[in-house]
C-alpha positions in Angstrom: -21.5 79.3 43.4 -24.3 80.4 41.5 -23.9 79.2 37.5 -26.4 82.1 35.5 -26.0 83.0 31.9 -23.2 85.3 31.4 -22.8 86.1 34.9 -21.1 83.2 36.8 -21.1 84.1 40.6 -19.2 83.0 43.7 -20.3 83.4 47.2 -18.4 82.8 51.1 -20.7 83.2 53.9 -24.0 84.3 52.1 -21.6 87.4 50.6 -20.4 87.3 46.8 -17.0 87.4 46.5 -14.6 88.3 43.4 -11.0 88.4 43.3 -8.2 89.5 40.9 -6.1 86.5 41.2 -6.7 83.2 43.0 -4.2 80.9 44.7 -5.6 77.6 45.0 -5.2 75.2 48.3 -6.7 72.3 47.4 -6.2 69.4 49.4 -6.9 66.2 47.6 -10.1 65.1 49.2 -11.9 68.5 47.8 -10.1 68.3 44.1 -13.2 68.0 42.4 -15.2 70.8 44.3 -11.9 73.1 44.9 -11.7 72.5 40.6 -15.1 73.8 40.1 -14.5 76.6 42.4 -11.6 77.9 40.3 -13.2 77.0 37.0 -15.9 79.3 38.3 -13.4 82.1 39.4 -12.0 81.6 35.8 -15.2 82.4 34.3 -15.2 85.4 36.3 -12.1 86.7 34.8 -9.7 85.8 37.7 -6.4 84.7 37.1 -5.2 81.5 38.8 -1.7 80.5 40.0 -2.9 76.7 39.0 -5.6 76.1 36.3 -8.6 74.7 36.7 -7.2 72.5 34.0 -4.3 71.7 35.6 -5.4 70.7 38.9 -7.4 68.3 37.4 -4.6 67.0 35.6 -2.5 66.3 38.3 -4.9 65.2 40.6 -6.3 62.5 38.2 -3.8 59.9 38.4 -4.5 58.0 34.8 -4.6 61.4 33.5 -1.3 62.2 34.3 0.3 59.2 33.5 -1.5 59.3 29.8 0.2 62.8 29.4 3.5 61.7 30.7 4.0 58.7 29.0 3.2 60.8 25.8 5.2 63.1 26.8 8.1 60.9 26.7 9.4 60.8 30.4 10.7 57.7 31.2 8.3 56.3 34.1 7.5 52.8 35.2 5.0 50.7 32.6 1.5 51.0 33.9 -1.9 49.6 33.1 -5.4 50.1 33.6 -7.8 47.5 35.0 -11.5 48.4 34.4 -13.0 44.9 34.1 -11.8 41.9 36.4 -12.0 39.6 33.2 -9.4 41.8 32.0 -6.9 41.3 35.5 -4.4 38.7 33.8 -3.7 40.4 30.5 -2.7 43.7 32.2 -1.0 42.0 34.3 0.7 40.5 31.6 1.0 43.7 29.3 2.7 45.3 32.6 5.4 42.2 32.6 6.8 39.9 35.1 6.1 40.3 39.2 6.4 42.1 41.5 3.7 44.3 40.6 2.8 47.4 42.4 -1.1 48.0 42.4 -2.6 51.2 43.4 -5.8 52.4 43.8 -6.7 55.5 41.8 -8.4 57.5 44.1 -5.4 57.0 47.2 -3.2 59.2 48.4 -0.3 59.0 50.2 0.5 55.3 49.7 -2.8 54.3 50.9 -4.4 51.9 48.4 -0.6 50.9 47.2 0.1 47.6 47.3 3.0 45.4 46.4 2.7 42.1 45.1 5.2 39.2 44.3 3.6 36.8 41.8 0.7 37.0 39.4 -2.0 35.4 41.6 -1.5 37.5 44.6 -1.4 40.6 42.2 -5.2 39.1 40.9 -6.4 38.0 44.5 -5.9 42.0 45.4 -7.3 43.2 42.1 -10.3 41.0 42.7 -10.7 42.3 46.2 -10.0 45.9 44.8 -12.6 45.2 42.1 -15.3 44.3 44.9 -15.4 47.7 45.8 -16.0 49.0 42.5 -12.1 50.7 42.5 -10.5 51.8 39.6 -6.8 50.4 39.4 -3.3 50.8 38.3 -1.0 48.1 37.9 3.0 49.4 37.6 5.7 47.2 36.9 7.9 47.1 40.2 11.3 48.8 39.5 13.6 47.9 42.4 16.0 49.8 41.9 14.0 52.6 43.1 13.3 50.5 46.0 11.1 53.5 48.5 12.2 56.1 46.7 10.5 58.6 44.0 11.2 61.6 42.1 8.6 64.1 42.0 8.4 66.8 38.9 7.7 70.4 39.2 6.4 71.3 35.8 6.0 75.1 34.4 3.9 74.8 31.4 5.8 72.2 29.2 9.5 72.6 31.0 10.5 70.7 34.2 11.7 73.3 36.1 12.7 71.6 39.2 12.8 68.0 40.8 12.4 66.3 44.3 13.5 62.8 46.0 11.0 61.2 48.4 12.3 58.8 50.3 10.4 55.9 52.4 10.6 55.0 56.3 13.3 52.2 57.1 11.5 48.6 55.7 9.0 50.6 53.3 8.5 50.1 49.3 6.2 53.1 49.4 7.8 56.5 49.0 
């Protein structure tokens, strides 16, 4: 990329490149370069199947569950945890155990833990927290046991909806 006044470039192999339209392929390790390479295709007057915007909105996990929540999709409660003096009254904000706590930056359910009293859910924080991770804490709804529903939104209308399911003996959908 090459960021100039009034003349935001992009370049692929030492040749500058400008398209029409864009279809971003992000996967989630690249989000925050793959989002400035849009952004900058934006700038350029290109029109994106996926925002720059938007892409960071889904791929930033607090993000999206601020704008869900006040939304008003029903999801499970969830709290932040950015200082380990804080652990026990998030915890306690969340409500009772189990606790699912997730790491923000995973994927995949890795990071995602689930814990069945208060001190295990602060031993993990407090060995999450050693590593300088930001984390979620989500109340444990079991009657969703391994499975999820996923969301396909089209500017503020859900347009369609999946079910993930876990492997046999797995919380994590």
């Amino acid at each position: 990329m090459n960021i100039a006044k009034a003349k935001p470039r992009i370049f692929f192999q030492g040749r500058e490149v400008n398209f029409d339209v864009v279809i971003p392929r992000i996967a989630a390790t690249w989000t925050f370069y793959g989002g400035a390479v849009v952004r900058q295709f934006e700038l350029m007057g290109s029109l994106s199947a996926n925002s720059s915007a938007s892409i960071s909105r889904s791929r930033d996990k607090l993000r999206a569950l601020q704008l869900i929540g006040n939304s008003g999709v029903e999801m499970p409660v969830t709290g932040y945890v950015h200082l380990s003096r804080d652990i026990e009254s998030v915890l306690k904000t969340v409500g009772q155990p189990p606790y699912v706590i997730k790491l923000l930056e995973g994927t995949q359910g890795r990071g995602v833990v689930l814990t069945e009293t208060m001190d295990a859910a602060i031993s993990a924080i407090e060995t999450m927290k050693k590593i300088d991770a930001n984390i979620l804490i989500q109340e444990f709804i079991s009657e969703s046991r391994g499975e999820d529903i996923r969301a396909i939104v089209v500017g503020d209308e859900v347009v369609a909806s999946m079910k993930r399911k876990a492997k046999p003996g797995e919380f994590r959908s």
